[in-house]
C-alpha positions as CSV (number, residue, x, y, z in Angstrom):
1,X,295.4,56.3,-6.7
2,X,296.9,59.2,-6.0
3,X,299.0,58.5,-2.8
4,X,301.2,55.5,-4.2
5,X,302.4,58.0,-7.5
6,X,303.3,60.3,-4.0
7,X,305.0,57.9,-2.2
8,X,307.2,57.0,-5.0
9,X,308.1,60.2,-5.8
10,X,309.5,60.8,-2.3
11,X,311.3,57.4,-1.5
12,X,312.8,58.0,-5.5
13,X,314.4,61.5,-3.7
14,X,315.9,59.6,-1.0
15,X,317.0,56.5,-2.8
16,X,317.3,56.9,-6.4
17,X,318.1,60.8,-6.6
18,X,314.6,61.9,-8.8
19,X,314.6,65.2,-9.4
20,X,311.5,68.3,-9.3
21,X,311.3,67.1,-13.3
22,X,311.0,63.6,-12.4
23,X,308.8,64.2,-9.6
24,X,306.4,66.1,-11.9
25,X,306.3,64.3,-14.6
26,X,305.3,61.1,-12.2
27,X,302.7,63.4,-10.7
28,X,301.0,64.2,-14.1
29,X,301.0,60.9,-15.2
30,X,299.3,59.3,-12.4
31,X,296.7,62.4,-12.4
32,X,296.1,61.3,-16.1
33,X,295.3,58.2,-15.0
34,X,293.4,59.2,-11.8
35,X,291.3,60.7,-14.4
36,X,291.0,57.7,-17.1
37,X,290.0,55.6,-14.4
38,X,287.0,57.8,-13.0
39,X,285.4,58.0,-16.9
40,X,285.8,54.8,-17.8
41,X,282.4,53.9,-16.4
42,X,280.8,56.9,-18.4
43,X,281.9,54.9,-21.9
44,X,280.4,52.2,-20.8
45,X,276.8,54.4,-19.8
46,X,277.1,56.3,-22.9
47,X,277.3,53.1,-24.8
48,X,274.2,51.5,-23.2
49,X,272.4,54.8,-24.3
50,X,273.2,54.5,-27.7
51,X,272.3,51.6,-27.9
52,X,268.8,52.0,-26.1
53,X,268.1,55.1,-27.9
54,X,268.7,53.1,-31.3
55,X,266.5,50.2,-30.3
56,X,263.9,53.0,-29.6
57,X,264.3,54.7,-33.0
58,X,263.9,50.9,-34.6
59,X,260.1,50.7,-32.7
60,X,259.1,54.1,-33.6
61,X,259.5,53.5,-37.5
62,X,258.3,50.0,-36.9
63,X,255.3,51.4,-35.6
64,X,255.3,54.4,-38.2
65,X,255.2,51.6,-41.5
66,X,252.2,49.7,-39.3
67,X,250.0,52.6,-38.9
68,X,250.9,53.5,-42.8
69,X,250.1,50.7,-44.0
70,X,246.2,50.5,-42.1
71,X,245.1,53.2,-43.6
């Protein structure tokens, strides 16, 4: 992901005239998205968590209200 942004960046020097702002601006944009694309599968973890933590909590006061109510 990181070599195409590169390889723009020097063929837009030699055939569309980019300049160093151009060329940095390119650069930090495709880092950006270098980076967006390695956490996306962390939302998706963090997600499944929450959701397996909430189902927990649901059992524990299930079971909380049954042992209340025996004795």
């Amino acid at each position: 992901m990181i070599v195409v942004p590169n390889v723009v960046c020097v063929a837009g020097v030699f055939l569309f005239g980019f300049g160093i702002g151009t060329s940095v601006v390119t650069n930090n944009v495709s880092a950006l998205a270098a980076l967006a694309n390695g956490l996306w599968p962390m939302k998706r973890v963090a997600q499944i968590e929450m959701e397996r933590r909430k189902k927990m909590e649901l059992e524990l006061r299930r079971e909380e209200k049954l042992s209340l109510q025996h004795i």
